[in-house]
C-alpha positions as CSV (number, residue, x, y, z in Angstrom):
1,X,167.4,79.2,191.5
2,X,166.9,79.0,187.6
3,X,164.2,76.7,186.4
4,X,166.0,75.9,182.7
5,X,168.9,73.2,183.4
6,X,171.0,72.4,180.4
7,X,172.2,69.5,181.3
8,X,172.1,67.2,185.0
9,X,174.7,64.9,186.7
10,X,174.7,63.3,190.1
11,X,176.9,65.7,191.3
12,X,175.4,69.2,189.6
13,X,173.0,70.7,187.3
14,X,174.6,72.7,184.2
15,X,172.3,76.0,184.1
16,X,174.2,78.0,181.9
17,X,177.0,77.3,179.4
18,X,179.7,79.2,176.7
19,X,181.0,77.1,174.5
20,X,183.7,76.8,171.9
21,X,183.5,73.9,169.8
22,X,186.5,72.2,167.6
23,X,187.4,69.1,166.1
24,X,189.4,67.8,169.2
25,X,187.7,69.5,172.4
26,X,185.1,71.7,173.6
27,X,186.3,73.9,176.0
28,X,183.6,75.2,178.3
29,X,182.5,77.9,181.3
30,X,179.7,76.8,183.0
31,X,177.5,78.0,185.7
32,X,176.1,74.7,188.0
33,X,174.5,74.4,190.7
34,X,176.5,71.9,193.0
35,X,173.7,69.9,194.2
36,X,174.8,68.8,197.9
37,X,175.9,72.4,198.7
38,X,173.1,73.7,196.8
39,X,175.3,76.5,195.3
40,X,176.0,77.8,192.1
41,X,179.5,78.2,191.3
42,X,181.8,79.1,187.7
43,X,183.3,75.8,186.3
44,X,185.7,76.1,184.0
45,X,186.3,73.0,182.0
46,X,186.5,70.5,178.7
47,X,184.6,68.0,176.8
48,X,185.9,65.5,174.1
49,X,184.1,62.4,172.2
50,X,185.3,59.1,173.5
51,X,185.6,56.3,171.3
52,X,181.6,55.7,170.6
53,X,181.1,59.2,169.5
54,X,179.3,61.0,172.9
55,X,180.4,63.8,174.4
56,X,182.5,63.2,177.9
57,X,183.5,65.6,180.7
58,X,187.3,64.9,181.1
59,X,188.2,65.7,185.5
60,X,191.3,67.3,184.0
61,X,192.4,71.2,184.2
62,X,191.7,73.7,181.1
63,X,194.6,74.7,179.4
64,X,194.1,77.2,176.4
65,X,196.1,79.8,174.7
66,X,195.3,83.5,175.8
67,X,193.7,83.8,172.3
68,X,191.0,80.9,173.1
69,X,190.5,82.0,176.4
70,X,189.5,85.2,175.7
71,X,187.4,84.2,172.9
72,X,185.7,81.0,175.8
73,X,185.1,84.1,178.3
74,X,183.8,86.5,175.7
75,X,181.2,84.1,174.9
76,X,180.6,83.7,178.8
77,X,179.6,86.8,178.6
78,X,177.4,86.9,175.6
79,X,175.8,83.9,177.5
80,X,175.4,85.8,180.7
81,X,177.6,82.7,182.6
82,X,178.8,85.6,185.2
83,X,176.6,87.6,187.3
84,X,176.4,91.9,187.4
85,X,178.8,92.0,190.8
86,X,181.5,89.7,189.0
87,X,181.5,91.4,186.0
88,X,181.4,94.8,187.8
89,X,184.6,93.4,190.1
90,X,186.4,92.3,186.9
91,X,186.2,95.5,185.2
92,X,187.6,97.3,188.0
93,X,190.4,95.0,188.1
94,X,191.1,95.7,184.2
């Protein structure tokens, strides 16, 4: 388990995250550790300012264009988000 935790809910601490920040949303890939499964797991979602300015998880799907998703998971793996046996798997299915 890794000691340096980005960021911690209720529900899951962020340990890692790529990021690509824009006026409207920040789309994200994060690896968390689900806290009452005590797991990590690949989460693959967005952040917006509400109305007061801070930065809010919205519980809705990511939609992006293939263009900005390739550019989220390239930085997902500059960030080292997905482990050697994923990466390994996915190049194998390329």
């Amino acid at each position: 388990m890794m000691n340096n935790i980005v960021k911690s809910t209720n529900y899951c601490d962020v340990l890692k995250e790529a990021k690509i920040v824009s006026e409207d949303i920040t789309p994200v890939i994060e690896l968390i550790r689900v806290k009452d499964l005590d797991r990590e797991e690949i989460r693959f979602a967005y952040y917006k300012k509400d109305k007061n300015g801070r930065t809010i998880l919205v519980p809705r799907p990511l939609d992006l264009e293939s263009h900005d998703l390739l550019m989220l998971l390239k930085e997902a793996i500059k960030e080292n988000i997905f482990n050697d046996d994923f990466k390994r798997e996915l190049k194998l299915l390329l």
